[in-house]
C-alpha positions as CSV (number, residue, x, y, z in Angstrom):
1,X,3.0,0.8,-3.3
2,X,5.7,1.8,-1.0
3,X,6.5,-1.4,1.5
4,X,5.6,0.5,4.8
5,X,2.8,-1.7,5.7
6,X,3.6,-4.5,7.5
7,X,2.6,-6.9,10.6
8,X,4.7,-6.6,13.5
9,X,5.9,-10.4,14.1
10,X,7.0,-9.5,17.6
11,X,3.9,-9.1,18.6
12,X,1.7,-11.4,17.1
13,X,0.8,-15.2,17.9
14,X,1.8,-17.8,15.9
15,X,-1.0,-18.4,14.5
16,X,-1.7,-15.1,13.9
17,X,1.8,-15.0,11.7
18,X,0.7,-18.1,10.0
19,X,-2.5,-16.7,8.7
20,X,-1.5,-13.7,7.2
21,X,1.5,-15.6,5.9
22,X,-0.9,-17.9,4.4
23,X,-2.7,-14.6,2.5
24,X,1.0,-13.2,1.6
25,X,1.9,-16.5,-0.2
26,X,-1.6,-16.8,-1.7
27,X,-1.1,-13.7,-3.3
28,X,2.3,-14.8,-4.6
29,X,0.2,-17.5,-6.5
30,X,-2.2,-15.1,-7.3
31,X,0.4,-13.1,-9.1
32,X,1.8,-15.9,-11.4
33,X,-1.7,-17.4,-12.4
34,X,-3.2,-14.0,-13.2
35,X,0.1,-12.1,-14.8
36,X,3.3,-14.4,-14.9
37,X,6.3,-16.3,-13.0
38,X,7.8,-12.6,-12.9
39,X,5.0,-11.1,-11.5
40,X,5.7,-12.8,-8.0
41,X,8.7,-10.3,-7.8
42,X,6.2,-7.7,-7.3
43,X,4.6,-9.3,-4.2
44,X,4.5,-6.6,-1.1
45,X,2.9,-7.0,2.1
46,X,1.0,-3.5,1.1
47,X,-0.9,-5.1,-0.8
48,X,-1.0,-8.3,1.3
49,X,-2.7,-5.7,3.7
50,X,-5.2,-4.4,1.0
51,X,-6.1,-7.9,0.6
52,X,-6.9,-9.2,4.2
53,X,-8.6,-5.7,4.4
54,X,-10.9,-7.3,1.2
55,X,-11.5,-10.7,2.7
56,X,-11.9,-8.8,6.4
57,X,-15.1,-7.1,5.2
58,X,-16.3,-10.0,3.0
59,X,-19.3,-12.1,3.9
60,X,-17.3,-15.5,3.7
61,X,-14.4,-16.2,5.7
62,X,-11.7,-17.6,3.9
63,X,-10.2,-21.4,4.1
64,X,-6.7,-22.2,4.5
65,X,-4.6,-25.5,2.5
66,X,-1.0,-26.6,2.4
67,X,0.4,-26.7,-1.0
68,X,4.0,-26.9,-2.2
69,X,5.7,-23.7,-2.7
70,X,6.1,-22.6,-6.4
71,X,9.9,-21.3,-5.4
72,X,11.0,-24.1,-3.2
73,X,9.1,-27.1,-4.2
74,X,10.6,-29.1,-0.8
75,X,8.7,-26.9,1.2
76,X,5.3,-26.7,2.1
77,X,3.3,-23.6,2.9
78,X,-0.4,-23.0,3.7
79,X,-2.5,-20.7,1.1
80,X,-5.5,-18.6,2.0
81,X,-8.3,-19.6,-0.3
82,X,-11.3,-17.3,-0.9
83,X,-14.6,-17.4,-3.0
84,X,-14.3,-13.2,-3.1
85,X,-12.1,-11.1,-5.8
86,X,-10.1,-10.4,-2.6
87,X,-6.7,-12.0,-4.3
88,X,-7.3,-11.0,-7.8
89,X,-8.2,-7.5,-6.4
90,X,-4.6,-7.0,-4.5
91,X,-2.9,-9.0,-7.7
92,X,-4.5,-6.2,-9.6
93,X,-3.3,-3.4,-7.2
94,X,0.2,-5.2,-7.2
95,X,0.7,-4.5,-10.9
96,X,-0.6,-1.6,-11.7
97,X,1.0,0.3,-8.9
98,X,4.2,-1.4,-9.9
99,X,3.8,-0.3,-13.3
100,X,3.1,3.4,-12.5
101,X,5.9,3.4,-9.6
102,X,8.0,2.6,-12.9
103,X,7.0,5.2,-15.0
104,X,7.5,7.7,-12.0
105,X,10.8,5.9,-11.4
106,X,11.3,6.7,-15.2
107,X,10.9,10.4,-14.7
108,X,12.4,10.9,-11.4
109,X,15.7,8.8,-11.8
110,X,19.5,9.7,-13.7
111,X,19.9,8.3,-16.6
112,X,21.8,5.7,-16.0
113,X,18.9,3.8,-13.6
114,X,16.8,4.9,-16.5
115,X,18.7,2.7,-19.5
116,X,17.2,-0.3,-16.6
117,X,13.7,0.3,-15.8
118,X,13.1,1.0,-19.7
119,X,14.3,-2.8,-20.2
120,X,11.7,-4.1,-17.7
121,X,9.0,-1.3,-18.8
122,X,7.9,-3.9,-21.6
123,X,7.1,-6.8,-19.2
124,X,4.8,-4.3,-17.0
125,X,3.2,-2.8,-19.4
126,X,1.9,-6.4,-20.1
127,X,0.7,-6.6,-16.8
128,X,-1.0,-3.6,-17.0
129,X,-2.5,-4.4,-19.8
130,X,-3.9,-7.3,-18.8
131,X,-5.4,-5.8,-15.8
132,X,-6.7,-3.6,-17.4
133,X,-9.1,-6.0,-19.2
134,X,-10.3,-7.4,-16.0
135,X,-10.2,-4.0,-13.4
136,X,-10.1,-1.5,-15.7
137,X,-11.4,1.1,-13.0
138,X,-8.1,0.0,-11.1
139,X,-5.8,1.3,-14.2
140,X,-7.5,4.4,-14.1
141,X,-7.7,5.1,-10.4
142,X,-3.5,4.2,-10.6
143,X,-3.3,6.5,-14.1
144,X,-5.3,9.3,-12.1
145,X,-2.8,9.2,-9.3
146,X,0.2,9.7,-11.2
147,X,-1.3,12.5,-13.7
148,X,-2.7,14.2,-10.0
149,X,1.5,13.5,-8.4
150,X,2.8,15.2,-11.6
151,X,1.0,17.9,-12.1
152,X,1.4,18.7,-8.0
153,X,5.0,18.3,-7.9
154,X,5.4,21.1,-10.8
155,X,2.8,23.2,-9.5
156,X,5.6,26.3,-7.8
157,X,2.8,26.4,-4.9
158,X,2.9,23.1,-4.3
159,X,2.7,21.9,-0.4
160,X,2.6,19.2,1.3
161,X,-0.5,18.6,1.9
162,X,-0.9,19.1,-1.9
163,X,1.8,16.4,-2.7
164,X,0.2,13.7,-0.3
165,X,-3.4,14.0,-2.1
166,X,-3.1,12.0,-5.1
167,X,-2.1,9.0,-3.0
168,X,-4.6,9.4,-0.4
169,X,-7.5,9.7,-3.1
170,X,-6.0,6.5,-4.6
171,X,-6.3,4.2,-1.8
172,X,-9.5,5.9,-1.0
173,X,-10.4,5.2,-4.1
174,X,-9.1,1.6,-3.8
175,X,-10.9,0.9,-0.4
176,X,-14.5,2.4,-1.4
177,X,-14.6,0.2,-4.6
178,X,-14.4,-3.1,-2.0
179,X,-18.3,-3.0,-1.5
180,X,-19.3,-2.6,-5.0
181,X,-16.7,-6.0,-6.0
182,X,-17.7,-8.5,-2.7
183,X,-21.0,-9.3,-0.7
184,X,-20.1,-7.6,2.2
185,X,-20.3,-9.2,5.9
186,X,-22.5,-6.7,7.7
187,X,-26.0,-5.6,6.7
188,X,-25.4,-2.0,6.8
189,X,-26.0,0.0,3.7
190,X,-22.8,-0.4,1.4
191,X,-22.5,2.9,0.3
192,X,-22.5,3.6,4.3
193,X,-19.3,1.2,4.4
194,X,-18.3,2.7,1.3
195,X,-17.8,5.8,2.5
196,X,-15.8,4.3,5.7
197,X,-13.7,2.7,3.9
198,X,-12.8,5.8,1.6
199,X,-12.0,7.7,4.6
200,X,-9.9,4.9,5.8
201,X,-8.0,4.5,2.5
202,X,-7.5,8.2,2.4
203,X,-5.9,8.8,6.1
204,X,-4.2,5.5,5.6
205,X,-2.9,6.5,2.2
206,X,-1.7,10.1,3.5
207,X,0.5,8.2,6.1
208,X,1.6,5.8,3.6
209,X,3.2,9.0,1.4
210,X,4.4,10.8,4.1
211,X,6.2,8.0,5.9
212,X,7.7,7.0,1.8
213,X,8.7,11.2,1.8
214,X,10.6,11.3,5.2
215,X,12.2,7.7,4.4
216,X,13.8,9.1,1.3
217,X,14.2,12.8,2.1
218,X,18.5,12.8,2.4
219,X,18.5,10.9,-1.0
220,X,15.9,12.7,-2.6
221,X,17.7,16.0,-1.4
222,X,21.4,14.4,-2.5
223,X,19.8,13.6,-5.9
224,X,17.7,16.2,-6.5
225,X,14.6,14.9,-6.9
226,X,11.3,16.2,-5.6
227,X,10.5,15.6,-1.4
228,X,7.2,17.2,0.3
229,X,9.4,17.7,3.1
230,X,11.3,20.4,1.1
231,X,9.2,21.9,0.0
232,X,8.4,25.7,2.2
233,X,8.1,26.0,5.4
234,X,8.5,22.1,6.1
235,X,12.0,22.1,4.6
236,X,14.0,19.4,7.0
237,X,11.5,20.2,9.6
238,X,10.7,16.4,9.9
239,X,11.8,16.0,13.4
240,X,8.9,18.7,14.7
241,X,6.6,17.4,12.1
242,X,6.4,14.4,11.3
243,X,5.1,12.3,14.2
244,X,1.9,14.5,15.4
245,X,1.0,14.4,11.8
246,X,1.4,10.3,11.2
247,X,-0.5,10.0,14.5
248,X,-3.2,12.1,13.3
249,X,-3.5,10.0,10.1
250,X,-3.5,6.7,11.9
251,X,-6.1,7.8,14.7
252,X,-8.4,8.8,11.7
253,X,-7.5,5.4,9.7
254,X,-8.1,3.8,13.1
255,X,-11.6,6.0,14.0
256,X,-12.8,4.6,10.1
257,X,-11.2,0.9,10.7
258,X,-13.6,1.1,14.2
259,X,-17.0,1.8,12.3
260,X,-16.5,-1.4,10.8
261,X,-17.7,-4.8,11.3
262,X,-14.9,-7.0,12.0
263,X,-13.7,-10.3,10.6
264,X,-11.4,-12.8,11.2
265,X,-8.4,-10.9,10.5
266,X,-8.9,-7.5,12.9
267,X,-6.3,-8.5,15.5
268,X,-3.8,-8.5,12.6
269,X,-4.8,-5.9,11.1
270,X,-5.2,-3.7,13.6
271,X,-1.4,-5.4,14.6
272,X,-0.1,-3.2,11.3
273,X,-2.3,-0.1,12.6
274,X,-1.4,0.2,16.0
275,X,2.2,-1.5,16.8
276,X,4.0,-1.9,13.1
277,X,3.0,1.4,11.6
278,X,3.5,3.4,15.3
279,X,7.0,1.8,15.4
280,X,7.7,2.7,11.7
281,X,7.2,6.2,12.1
282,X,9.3,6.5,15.8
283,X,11.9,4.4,13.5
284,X,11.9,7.0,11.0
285,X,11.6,10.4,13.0
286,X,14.3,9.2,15.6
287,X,16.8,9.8,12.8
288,X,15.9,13.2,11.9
289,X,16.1,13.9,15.7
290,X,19.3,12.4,16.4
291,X,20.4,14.6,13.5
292,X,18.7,18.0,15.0
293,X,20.7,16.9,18.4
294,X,24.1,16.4,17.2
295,X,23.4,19.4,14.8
């Protein structure tokens, strides 16, 4: 994914840190037992978040032991441990959006970054392949996405709007298959909580591709390569746009996160909603403003 969604340490309690610390270094381990030792490379706190998301919603809390660390054998860290997919579901996530981010990468880049990511190409296409045999629905929601970005970023009508769908529909997609993998916590009726969840995943993914769009927009515009923000009427408007429209994404990622029954994990989660994410965006915008200012 894109590296966006993270906890806010600042304002979290130790403890809190230490828990989802203990899901981001389970997922490490996840990553070399499922794939390889190279796959750990891959680890993001995206899809730390997709995972505490899983195990959030999940009947059974999850358990916690201290193990030595894989990297640094003299030191010890503490390791979520779940009976759900919740781990192998996010290690699944992790390489397959890795291995598509690639192949975009492959079209999007000079050719000189190209002669690269065609040398690693062979040890993600492994992964994929691999996951493919377990999640297969996960390959295809991934493969779906990047056919969907494609085709929208030649389409000469294209908006932004347009260019944001495929990613939303993804983690929409990514979210609504939770129910049908884990025994869910609640007794509501799944395809209920499937449906919130979709709606979650798709405001939650829009932000995600809009924050990635703004982030890069001077070196996609330097390099030539496709932005949503240049595209019409939005061209370098991201100083009058971009904020009401993040916030209207998270307040309906946050309306959908509400319906939910809550686990263990909502004050961090709802940490990354509602203090990282808000201070992402300002983080972002506040260059684009400084530049209309001085401009």
């Amino acid at each position: 994914m894109f590296g966006y969604v993270k906890v806010d340490r600042a304002n979290l309690l130790g403890k809190e840190y230490d828990t989802y610390k203990s899901i981001y270094c389970a997922l490490c381990r996840e990553l070399g037992k499922e794939y390889s030792v190279f796959a750990r490379f891959i680890l993001s706190y995206d899809c730390t978040f997709y995972a505490m998301l899983v195990m959030s919603v999940a009947e059974n809390d999850p358990s916690f032991y201290s193990a030595r660390c894989r990297f640094n054998p003299l030191k010890k860290c503490a390791y979520a441990k779940t009976d759900t997919k919740a781990l192998s579901l996010a290690a699944a996530l992790s390489v397959s959006s890795a291995y598509y981010k690639l192949r975009d990468n492959l079209i999007d880049s000079p050719w000189y970054k190209r002669i690269g990511y065609r040398m690693i190409q062979p040890f993600f296409a492994s992964w994929r392949r691999k996951c493919e045999k377990k999640y297969p629905r996960i390959v295809e929601i991934l493969r779906t996405m990047l056919d969907e970005q494609i085709k929208a970023e030649k389409d000469p009508d294209c908006h932004l709007d347009m260019a944001a769908d495929p990613t939303a529909k993804m983690l929409a997609a990514m979210c609504g298959m939770i129910p049908d993998e884990v025994k869910l916590r609640t007794r509501e009726d799944p395809e209920k909580v499937k449906r919130i969840l979709s709606a979650f995943g798709y405001f939650f993914g829009r932000w995600i591709y809009l924050i990635d769009a703004a982030d890069d927009y001077e070196d996609d515009i330097r390099h030539g390569n496709f932005n949503a923000f240049a595209l019409g009427d939005k061209r370098g408007d991201i100083a009058g746009y971009l904020i009401p429209t993040l916030n209207h994404c998270l307040s309906e990622a946050l309306l959908s996160y509400g319906l939910l029954e809550k686990g263990i994990f909502d004050s961090i989660i709802m940490n990354v909603l509602t203090s990282s994410c808000v201070n992402i965006q300002h983080e972002i915008a506040d260059k684009y403003q400084e530049k209309t200012i001085t401009e």
